[in-house]
N, C-alpha and C positions, 0 to 999 in steps of 0.2 A: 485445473480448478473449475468448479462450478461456478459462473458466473451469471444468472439467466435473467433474461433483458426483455421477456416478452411481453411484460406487462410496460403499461405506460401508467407512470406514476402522476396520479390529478392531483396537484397541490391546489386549494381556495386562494382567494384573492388577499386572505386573511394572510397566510403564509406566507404567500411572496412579500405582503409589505414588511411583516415580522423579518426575512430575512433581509428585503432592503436596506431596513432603516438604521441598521447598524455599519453600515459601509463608508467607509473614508474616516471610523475612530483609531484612537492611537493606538500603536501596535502594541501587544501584549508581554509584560515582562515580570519580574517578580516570582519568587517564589509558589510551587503550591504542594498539596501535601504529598509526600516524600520526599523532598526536600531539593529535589533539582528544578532549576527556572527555567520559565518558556523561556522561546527563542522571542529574537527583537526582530523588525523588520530587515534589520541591516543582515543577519545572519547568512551567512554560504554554505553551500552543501559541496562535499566532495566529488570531482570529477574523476572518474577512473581513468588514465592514459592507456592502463593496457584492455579496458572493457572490448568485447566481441565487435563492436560498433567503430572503435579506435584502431583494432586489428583491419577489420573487413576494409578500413579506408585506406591505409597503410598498403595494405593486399592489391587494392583496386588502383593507387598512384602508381605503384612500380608496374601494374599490367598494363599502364595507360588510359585507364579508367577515369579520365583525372571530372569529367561530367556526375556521374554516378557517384565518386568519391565526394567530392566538393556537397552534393544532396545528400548523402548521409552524414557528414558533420554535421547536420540537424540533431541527429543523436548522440553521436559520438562526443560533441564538446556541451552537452549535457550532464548535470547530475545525477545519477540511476540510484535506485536502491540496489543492495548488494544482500542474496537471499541465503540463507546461513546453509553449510550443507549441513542435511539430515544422516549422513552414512557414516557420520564420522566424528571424534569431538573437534566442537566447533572454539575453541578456546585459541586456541593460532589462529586458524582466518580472522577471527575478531580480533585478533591483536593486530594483526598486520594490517587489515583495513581500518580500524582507528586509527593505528601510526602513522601511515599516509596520509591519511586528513587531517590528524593532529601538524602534521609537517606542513600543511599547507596553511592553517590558520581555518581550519572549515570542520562542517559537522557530516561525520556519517550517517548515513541510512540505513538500515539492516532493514533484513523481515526476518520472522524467528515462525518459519513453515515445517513443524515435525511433529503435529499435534497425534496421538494415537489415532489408528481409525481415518485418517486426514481423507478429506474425502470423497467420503464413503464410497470406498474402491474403485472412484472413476478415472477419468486422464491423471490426476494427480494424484492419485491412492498412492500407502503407503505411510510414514511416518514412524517414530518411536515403538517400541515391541507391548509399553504399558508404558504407565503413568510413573512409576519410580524411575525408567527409563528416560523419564522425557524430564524430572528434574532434574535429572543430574546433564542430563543437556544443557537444559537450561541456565545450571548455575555456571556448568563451564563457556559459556557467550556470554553471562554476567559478567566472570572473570576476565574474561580476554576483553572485553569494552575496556574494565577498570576505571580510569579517573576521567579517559576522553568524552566528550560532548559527541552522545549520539541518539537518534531516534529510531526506535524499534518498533516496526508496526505489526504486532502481537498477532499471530495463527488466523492469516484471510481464512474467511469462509466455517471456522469453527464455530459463533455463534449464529450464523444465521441459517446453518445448516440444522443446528438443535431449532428454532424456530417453523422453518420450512417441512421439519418432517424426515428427512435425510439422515439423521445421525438414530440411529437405534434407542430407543427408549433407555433399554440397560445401562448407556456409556452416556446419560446426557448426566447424571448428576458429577459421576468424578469428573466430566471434563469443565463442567465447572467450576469445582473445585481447582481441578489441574492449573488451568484461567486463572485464577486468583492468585494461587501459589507462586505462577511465572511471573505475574502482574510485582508481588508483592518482592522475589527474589532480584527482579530487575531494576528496579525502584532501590536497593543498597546501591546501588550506584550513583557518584553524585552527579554525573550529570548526564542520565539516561532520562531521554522521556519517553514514557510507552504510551500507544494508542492501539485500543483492542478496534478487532475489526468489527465493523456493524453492516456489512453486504453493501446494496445503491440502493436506489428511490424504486428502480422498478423490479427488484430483489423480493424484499420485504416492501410493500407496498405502505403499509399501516407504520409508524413507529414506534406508535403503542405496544406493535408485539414483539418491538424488538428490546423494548425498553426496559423491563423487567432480567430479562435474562444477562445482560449489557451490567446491570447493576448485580448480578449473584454471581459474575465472573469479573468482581472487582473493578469495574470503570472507575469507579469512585476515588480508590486508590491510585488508580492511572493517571495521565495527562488528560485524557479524553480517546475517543473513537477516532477509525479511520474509515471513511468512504468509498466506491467507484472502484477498490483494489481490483487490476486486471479487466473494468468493465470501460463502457463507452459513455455515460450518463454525458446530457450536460453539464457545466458547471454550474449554470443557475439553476438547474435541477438539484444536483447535488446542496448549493447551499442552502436554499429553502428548506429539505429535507431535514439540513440539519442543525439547522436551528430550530425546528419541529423537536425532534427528537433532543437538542440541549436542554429544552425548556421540563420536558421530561426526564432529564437526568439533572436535574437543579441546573444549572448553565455550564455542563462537559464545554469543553472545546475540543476540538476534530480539525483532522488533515484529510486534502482531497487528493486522489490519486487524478491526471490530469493528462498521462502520460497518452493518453491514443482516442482520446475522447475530443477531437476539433474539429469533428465532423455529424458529432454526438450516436446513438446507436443505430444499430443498423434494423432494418426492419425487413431480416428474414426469415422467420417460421422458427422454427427449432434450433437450438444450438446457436441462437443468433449471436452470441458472446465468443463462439471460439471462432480465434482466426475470420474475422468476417472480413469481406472484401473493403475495398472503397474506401475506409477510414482514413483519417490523418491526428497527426498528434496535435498536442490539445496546449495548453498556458505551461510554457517553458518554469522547472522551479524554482522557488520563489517564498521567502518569508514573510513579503511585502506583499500582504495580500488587498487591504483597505477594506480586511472585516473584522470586528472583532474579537469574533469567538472561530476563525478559520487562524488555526495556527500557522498553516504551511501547506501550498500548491506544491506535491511530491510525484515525480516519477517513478510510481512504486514498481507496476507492472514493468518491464524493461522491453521499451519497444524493438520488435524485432524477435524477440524470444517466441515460441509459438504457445500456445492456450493448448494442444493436443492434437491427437493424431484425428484432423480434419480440416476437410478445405485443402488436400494435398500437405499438410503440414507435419513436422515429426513430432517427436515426441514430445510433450511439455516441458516447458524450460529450457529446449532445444533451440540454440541461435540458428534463425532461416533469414538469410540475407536479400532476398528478394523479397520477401514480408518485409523486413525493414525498410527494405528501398521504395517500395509501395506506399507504405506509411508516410516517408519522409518527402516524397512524390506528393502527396496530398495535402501541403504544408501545413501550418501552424508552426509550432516550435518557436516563434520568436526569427 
């Protein structure tokens, strides 16, 4: 995934207090439109036992690893999103990873990554063949969710790629279109909530130019945006940003990705997003944020997975276990 960190995003002094001043109000609950309610602050998110992070620790006790093991159960007894596969219908994993969480009394995470084009043929290129392709994806992860309480953080990188220039002129209208469509097929569900992705602060710098597109691929309809997906932003970066950008979308609420961001970005030249050195993961998640309009501190990105083939790293989405131990090395996490 494109994730690019090289600008430094200047919030005013205006901003910051705008996103201060809503901090420590009550958590948000209650219905909104399409019919499934935010989450409360009480709410849990599902821990995966057999996640790559739970295997590697398992791996590293019986080798006598038991130092290295004990430092990746930073991750491992984590929440992660779980990111739908694109090769296949996705209609069983999403049933089975609901049922597990539904068994434990906890909300899933998904990401729903197979937007056509996805992109634009970089580390993470690839995706659905066309846009009828990619609804009947979609309705089959509608269906496999069914009646469970989960959160879906709708195609990182598709809107802010149409923004940045990346996405071909040709393929930016159906895919907002396409956007609306997923927004509106997933939202049948009663207790799905989606959050289209909206890049970081130093992505799209302006939110102004993300705002408009945000709204013609259905935010409206959604829960709200999601933030930081795969990047390293600060938090208080990220929430200034987006309460910026809520106040432009009448008052969206948004989730922040958190997962490898405790060290906040890094500040090397190009590519500064994939695989960078030195990071540590960021605010363990969490529903209980003490912001208003931040629904949920999420581990979208899943640390340990690699961003692409660089920095020695393999493929995207490839579990690299010494990237995690690095990560989990550089604390945060709780």
């Amino acid at each position: 995934m494109l994730r690019r960190s090289s600008v430094t995003a200047v919030l005013c002094c205006a901003v910051l207090a705008l996103a201060c001043s809503s901090g420590g109000e009550a958590a948000h609950d209650g219905p909104r439109e399409g019919g499934a309610a935010a989450g409360t602050a009480d709410e849990r998110f599902w821990v995966d036992p057999e996640s790559p992070a739970a295997r590697q620790v398992a791996e590293w006790e019986a080798e006598g690893r038991t130092d290295d093991a004990g430092v990746l159960r930073r991750i491992a007894d984590r929440p992660l999103a779980h990111w739908a596969p694109g090769e296949e219908d996705p209609g069983a994993w999403a049933r089975e990873v609901t049922e597990a969480a539904t068994a434990r009394e906890t909300t899933a995470v998904l990401v729903a990554y197979n937007i056509p084009h996805r992109d634009c043929g970089q580390y993470s290129q690839g995706g659905a063949r066309d846009e009828a392709a990619y609804a009947g994806w979609i309705d089959a992860l509608a269906g496999g969710i069914g009646d469970a309480h989960a959160v879906v953080v709708l195609e990182p990188d598709a809107v802010p790629h149409i923004v940045d220039g990346c996405t071909a002129p040709m393929y930016v209208e159906d895919r907002l279109a396409t956007l609306g469509d997923a927004v509106d097929r997933l939202k049948r569900q009663p207790h799905t909530r989606v959050y289209l992705d909206a890049g970081n602060p130093a992505w799209i710098a302006d939110p102004a130019r993300i705002a408009d597109p945000l709204r013609r691929a259905g935010v409206a309809r959604a829960d709200g945006f999601a933030l930081n997906v795969a990047n390293f932003q600060t938090l208080s970066d990220n929430t200034a940003y987006g309460h910026v950008l809520s106040e432009l979308l009448d008052g969206a609420h948004f989730v922040i990705d958190t997962s490898r961001n405790g060290n906040g970005p890094y500040d090397g030249g190009e590519e500064s997003w994939c695989n960078p050195p030195d990071r540590a993961l960021g605010t363990p998640p969490t529903a209980d944020t003490g912001d208003a309009l931040t629904d949920a501190l999420l581990w979208i990105k899943r640390p340990g997975e690699s961003d692409g083939e660089c920095r020695g790293g393999p493929a995207a989405g490839e579990w690299w276990p010494e990237y995690a131990l690095e990560l989990a090395r550089g604390g945060g996490g709780g």
